[in-house]
C-alpha positions as CSV (number, residue, x, y, z in Angstrom):
1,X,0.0,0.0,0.0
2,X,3.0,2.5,0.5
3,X,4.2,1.6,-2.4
4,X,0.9,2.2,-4.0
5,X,0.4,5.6,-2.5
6,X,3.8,7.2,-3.7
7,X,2.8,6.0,-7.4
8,X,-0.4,7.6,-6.9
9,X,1.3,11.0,-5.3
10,X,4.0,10.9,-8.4
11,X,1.8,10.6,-10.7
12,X,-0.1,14.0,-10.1
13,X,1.3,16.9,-12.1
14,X,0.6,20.5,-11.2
15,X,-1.1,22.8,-13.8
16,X,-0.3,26.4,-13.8
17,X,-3.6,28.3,-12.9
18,X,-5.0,31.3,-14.7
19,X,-5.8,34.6,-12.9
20,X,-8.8,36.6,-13.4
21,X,-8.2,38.1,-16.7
22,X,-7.8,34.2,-18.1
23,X,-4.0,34.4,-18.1
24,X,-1.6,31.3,-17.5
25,X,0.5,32.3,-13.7
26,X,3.6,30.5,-13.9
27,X,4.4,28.5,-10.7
28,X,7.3,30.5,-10.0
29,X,5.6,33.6,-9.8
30,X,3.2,32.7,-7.7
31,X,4.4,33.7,-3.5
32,X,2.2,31.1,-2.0
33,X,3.0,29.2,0.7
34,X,2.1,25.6,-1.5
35,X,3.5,26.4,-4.3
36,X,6.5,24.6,-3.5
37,X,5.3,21.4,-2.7
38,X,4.3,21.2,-6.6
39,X,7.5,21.6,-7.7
40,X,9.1,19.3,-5.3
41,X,6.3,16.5,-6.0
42,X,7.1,17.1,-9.5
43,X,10.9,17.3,-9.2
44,X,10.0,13.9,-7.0
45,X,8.1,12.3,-9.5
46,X,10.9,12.6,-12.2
47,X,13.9,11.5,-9.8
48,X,11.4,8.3,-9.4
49,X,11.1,7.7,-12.5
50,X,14.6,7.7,-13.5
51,X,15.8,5.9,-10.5
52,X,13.2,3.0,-11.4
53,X,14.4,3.1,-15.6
54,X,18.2,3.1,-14.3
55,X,16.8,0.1,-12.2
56,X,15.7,-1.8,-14.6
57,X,18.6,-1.1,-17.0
58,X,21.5,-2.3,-14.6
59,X,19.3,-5.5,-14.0
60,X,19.2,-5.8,-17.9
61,X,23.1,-5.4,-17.9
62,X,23.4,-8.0,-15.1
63,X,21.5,-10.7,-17.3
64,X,18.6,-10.4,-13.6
65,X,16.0,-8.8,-16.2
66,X,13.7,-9.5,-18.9
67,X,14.2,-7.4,-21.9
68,X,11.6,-6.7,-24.7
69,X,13.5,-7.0,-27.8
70,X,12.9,-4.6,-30.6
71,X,11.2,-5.6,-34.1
72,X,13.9,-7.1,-36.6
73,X,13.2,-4.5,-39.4
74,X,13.3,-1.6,-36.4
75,X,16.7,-3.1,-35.6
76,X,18.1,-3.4,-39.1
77,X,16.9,0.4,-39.7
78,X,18.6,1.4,-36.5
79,X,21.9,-0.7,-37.6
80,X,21.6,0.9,-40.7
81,X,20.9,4.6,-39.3
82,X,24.1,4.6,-37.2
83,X,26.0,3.4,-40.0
84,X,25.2,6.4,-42.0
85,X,25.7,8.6,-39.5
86,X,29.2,7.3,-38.3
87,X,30.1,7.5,-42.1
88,X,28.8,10.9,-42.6
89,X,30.9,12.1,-39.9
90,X,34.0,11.1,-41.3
91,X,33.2,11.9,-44.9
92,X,32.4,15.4,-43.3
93,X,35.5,16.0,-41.7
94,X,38.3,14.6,-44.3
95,X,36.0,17.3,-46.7
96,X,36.7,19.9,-45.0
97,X,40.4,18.4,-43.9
98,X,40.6,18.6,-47.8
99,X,39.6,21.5,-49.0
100,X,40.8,23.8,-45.9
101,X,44.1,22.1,-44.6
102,X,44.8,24.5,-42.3
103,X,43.4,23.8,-38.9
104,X,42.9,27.3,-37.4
105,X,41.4,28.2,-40.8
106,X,38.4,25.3,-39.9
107,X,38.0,26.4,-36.6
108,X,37.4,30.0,-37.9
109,X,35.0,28.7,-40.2
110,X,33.3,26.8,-37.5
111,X,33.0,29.4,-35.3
112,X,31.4,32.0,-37.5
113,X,29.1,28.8,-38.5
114,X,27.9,28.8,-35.2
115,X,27.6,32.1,-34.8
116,X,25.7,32.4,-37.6
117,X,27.8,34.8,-39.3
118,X,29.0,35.3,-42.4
119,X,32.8,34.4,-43.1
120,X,35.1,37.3,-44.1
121,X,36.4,36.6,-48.2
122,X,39.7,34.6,-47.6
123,X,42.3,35.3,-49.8
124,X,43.7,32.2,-51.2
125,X,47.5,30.7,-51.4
126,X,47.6,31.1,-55.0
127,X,46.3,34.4,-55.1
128,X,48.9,35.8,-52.3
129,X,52.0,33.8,-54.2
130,X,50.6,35.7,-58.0
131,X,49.8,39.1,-55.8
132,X,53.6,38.4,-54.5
133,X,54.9,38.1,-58.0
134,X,53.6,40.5,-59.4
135,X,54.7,42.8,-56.6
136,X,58.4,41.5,-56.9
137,X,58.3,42.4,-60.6
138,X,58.1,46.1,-60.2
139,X,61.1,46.0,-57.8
140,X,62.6,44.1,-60.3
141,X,61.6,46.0,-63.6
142,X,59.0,45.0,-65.4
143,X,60.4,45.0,-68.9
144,X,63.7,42.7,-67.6
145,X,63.2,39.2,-68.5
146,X,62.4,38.1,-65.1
147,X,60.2,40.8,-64.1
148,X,58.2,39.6,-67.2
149,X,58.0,36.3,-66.2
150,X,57.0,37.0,-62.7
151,X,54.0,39.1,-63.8
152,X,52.8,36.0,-66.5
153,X,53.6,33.2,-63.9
154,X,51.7,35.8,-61.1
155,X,48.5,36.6,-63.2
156,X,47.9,33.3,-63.9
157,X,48.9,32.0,-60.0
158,X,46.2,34.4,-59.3
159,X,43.6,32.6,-61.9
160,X,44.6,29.3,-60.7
161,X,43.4,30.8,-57.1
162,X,40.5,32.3,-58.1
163,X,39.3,28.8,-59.8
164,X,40.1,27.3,-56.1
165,X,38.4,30.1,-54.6
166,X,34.8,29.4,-56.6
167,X,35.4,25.3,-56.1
168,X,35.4,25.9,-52.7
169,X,32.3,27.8,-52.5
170,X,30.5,25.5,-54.6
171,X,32.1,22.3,-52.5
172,X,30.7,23.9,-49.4
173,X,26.9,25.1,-51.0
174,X,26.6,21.8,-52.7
175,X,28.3,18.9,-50.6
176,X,29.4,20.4,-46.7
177,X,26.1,21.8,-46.2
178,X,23.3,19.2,-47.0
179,X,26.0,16.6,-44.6
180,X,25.7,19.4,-41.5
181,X,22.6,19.6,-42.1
182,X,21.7,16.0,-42.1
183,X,23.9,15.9,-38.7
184,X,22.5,18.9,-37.5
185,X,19.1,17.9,-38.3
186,X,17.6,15.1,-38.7
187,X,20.1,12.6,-37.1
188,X,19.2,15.1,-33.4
189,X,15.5,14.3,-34.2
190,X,16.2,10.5,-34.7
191,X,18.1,10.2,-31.6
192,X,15.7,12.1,-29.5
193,X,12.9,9.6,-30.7
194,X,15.2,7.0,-30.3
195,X,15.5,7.6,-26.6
196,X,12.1,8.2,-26.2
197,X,11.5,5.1,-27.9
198,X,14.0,3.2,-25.4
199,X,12.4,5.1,-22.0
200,X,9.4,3.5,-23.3
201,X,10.5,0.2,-23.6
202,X,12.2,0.3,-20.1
203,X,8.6,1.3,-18.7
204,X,7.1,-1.5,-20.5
205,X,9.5,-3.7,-19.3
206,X,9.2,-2.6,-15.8
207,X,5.7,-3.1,-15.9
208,X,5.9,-6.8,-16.8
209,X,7.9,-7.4,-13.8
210,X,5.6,-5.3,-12.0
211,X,2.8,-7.5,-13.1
212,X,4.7,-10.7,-12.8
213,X,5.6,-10.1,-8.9
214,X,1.9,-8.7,-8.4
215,X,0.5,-11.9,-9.7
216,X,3.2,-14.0,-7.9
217,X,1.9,-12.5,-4.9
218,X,-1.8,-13.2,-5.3
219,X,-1.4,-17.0,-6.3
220,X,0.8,-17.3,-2.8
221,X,-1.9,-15.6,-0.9
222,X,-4.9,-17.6,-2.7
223,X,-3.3,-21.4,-1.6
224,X,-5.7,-23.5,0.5
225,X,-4.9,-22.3,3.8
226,X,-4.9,-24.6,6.4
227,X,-8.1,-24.5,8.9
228,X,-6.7,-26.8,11.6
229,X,-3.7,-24.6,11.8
230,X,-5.2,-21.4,11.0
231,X,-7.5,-19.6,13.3
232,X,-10.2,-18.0,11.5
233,X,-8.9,-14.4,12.3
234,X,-6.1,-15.1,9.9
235,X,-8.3,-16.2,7.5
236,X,-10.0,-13.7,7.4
237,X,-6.7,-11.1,7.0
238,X,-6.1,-13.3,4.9
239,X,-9.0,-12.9,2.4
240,X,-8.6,-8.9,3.1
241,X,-5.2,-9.3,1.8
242,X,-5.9,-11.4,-1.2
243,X,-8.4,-9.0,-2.5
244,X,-6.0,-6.2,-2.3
245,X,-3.3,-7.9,-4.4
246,X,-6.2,-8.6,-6.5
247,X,-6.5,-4.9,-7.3
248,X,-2.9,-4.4,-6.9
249,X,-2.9,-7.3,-10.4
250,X,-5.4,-5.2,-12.0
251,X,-3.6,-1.9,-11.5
252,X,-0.5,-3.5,-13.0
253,X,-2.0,-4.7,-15.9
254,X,-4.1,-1.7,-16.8
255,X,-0.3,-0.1,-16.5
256,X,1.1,-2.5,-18.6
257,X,-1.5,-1.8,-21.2
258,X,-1.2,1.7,-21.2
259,X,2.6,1.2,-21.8
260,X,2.5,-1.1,-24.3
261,X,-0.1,1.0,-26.1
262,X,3.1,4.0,-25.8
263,X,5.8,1.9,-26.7
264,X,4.1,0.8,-29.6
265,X,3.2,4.3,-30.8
266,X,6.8,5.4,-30.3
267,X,8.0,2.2,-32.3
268,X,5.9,3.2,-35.5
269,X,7.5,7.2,-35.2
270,X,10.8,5.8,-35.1
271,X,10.3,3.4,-37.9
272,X,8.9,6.3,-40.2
273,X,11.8,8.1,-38.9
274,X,14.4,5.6,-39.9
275,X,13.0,4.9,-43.4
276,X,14.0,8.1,-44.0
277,X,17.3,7.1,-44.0
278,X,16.7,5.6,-48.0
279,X,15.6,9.4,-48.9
280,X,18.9,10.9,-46.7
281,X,20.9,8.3,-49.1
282,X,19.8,9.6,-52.7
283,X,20.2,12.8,-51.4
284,X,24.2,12.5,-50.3
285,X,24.1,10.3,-53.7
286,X,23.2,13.7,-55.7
287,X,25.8,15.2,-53.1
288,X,28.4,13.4,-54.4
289,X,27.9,13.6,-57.9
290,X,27.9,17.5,-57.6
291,X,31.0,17.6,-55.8
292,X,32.5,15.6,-58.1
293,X,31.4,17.9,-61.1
294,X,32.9,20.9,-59.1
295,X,35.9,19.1,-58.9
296,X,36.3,18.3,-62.6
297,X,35.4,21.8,-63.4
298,X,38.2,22.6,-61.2
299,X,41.0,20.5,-62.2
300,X,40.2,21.2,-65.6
301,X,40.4,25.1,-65.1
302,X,43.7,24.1,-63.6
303,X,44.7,22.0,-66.4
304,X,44.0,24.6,-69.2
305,X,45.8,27.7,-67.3
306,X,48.9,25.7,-66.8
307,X,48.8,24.7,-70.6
308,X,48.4,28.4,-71.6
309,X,51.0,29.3,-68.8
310,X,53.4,26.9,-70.3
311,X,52.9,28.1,-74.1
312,X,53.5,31.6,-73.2
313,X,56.1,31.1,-71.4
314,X,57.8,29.2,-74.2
315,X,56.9,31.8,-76.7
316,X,58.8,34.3,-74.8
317,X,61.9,32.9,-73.2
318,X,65.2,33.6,-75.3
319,X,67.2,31.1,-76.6
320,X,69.5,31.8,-74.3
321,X,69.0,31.1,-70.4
322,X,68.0,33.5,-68.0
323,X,71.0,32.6,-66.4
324,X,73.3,33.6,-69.3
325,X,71.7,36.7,-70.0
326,X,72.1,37.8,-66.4
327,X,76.1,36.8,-66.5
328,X,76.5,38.5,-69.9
329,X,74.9,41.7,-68.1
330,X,76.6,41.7,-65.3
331,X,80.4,41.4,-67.4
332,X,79.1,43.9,-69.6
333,X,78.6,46.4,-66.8
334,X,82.0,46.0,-65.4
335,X,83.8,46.1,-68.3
336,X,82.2,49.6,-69.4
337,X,83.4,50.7,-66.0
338,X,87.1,49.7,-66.6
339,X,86.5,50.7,-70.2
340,X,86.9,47.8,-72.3
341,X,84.0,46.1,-74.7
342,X,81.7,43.7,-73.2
343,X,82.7,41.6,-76.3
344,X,85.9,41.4,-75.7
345,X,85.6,40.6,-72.0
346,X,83.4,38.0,-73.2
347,X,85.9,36.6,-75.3
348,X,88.4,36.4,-72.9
């Protein structure tokens, strides 16, 4: 009977009244003198209930528990849910490891991600190493063979990082984003309903045993007792007591009921939830293909700017190496200031 009352006394959840205009009072603003005891029957009620789940879960562990095991095709789809998700994870990561090797770079771009902000236009490699070039050839001298070479090799260092730039962008819109927001998304949803679905199933479970010990109980108290042995004052304590574990058996299985009835319902939301796994699938599959085309796109940008790179650059060295030509200047200039030819110190 105790144990009966502190169900009953758990089971009550306070409502939050409405004041004389029809508006909701919150508990907490209430200054009553019962308003407490609400909130501690109600912080009671949940410490109860997760004491009695975490219960029945270390019995489970311990092999001292009955377990109600899950549908087949609900296993499979969770087997098959995790699997995508553990994958997705790591696919996710060596993406980004990929296309931003730099780690403070990816935590930059994390942090503005959860912030919600958008990140400040990054400059890339390419484009600094063809800005640097081309900076170097006006210290050098523009028209001198290597100044030239440094502004054609820059300019097109700086098309070869604007074609990174734009793969990145499209990488990111097209492949990094529909994986967050799977992630982000709809895997939180599936494990919330997958816990729920498991809180169910310990309540179910604890039910049973519930049941199980109730009826236990009655069969022991309904044997033949004996009436030589027994006075009838027993007897009738006895009967007294046999008709409340009779109630107590009905209670329990009413319970039972009502929590098979829940764990069923929660079964059938995680199943639809799950299926959607097939649908997550084509979509990563469409993904991939697009990330894919961005990359081709990219390596073949790459590919044609080297090619033109190379052909100008072999239309407009000399047939003499840069080397050369800078020797041959450098023993012209000294002979002019000792006054003799640069041919003839060439010569010699």
């Amino acid at each position: 009977m105790r144990r009966i009352t502190a169900s009953v006394c758990c089971s009550i959840i306070s409502a939050d009244p409405e004041d004389s205009l029809g508006r909701i009072v919150p508990l907490h603003s209430q200054h009553r003198p019962g308003s407490m005891d609400f909130n501690v029957k109600k912080l009671a009620s949940g410490a109860g209930v997760f004491f009695t789940r975490a219960v029945q879960f270390t019995e489970e562990k311990l092999g001292q528990a009955e377990k109600t095991e899950l549908d087949p095709h609900l296993e499979n789809l969770l087997s098959r849910a995790d699997c995508t998700k553990n994958w997705t994870e790591k696919i996710l990561r060596q993406t980004e490891v990929l296309l931003q090797p730099n780690p403070s770079a990816r935590i930059e771009e994390f942090i503005y991600d959860k912030l919600e902000k958008k990140l400040p236009s990054r400059t890339t490699n390419a484009e600094l190493l063809g800005q640097y070039m081309l900076d170097a050839s006006r210290d050098f001298g523009q028209e001198t063979p290597y100044g030239s070479t440094l502004i054609t090799v820059g300019e097109y260092q700086k098309r070869l990082g604007s074609a990174e730039r734009e793969f990145l962008q499209t990488s990111a819109t097209t492949f990094l984003t529909p994986l967050r927001n799977f992630l982000e998304g709809d895997w939180k949803t599936i494990s919330k309903e997958r816990r729920l679905l498991e809180n169910r199933r310990l309540d179910l479970d604890i039910c049973k045993a519930r049941l199980k010990k109730a009826k236990q109980a009655e069969a022991k108290a309904a044997a033949a007792p004996d009436f030589q042995e027994t006075r009838p004052r027993n007897y009738i304590l006895s009967a007294s007591a046999s008709a409340l574990l009779s109630e107590e058996v009905d209670k329990a299985e009413h319970e039972l009921r009502v929590a098979q009835t829940e764990f069923d319902r929660q079964a059938e939301v995680t199943r639809l939830l799950l299926e959607g796994i097939s649908s997550t699938h084509l979509n990563h599959q469409r993904c991939l293909q697009d990330f894919a085309e961005a990359q081709a796109t990219y390596y073949a940008q790459c590919h044609h700017y080297m090619h033109e790179l190379q052909r100008e650059l072999n239309n407009s060295s000399p047939s003499t190496p840069y080397q050369a030509w800078t020797l041959i200047g450098f023993l012209g200039n000294e002979a002019t200031k000792r006054g003799r030819s640069p041919s003839r110190t060439w010569n010699c």
